[in-house]
C-alpha positions as CSV (number, residue, x, y, z in Angstrom):
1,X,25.3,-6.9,42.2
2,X,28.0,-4.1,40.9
3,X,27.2,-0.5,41.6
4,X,25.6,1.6,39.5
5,X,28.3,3.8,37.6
6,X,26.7,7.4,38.9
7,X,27.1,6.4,42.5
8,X,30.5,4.6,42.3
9,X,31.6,7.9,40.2
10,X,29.9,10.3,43.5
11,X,32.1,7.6,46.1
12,X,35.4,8.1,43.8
13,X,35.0,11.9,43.8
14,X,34.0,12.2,47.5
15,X,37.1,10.6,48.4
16,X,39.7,11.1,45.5
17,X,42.7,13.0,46.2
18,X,43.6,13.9,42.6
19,X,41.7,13.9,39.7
20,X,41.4,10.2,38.1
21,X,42.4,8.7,40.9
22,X,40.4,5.4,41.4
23,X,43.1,3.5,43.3
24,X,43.6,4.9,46.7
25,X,43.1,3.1,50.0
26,X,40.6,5.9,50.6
27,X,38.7,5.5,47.5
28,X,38.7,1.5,47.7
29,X,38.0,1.2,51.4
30,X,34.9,3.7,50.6
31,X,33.8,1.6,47.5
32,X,34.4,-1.6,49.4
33,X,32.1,0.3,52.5
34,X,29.4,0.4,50.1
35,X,29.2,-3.3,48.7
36,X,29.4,-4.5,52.3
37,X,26.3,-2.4,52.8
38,X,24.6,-3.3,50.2
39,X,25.3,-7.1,50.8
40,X,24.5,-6.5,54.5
41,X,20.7,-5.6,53.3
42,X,20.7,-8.4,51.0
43,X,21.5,-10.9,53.6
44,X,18.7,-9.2,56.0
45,X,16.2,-10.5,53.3
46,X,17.7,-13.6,52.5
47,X,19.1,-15.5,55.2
48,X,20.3,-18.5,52.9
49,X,22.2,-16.8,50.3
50,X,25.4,-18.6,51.9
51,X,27.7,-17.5,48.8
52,X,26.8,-14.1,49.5
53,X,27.8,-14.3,52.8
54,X,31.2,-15.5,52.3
55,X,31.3,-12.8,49.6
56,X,30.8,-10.4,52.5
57,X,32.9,-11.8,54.8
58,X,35.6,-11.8,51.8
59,X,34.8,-8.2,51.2
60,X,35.3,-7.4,55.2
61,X,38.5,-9.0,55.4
62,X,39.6,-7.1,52.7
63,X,38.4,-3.3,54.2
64,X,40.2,-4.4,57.4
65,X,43.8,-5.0,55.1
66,X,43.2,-1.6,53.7
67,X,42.4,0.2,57.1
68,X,45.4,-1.3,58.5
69,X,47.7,-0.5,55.4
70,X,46.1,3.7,55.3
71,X,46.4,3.5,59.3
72,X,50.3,2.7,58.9
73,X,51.0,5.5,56.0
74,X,48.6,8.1,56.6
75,X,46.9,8.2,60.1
76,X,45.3,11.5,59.3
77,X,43.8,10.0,56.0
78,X,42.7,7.3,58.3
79,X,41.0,8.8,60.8
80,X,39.6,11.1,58.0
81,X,37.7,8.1,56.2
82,X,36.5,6.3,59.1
83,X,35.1,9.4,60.3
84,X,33.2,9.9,57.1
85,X,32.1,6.1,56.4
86,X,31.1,5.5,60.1
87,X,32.9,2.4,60.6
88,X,35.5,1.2,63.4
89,X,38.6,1.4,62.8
């Protein structure tokens, strides 16, 4: 399931650095943070939804190549987001 517009709008403007700006590593890695939570509930509930599963572990391999890439150009943005999402970077 896609997130609601109101809450993927709040994530964007949390972590934008301009206005309109919905590409970022800070806004994606944020957006991506909160599908892989969502899906992590899912899969608490149902423990044979296997296509969800790889969907997560799609999702997670994906975060990880955007921490690395916002950890190699901006280590202060970096340490910034994981800060504020709670994850290991």
């Amino acid at each position: 399931m896609a997130l609601d517009s109101a809450k993927k709008q709040e994530i964007i403007s949390k972590f934008a650095e301009h206005d309109g700006d919905t590409g970022s590593p800070a806004v994606q890695i944020a957006l991506l943070s909160e599908r892989i939570s969502y899906l992590t509930e899912h899969l608490k509930e149902h423990k044979k939804d296997h296509s969800s599963r790889l969907g997560l572990l799609k999702l997670v391999g994906q975060r990880k190549r955007l921490l690395k890439y916002l950890k190699k150009k901006d280590y202060d943005k970096y340490t910034q987001v994981i800060a504020e999402l709670g994850i290991r970077g």
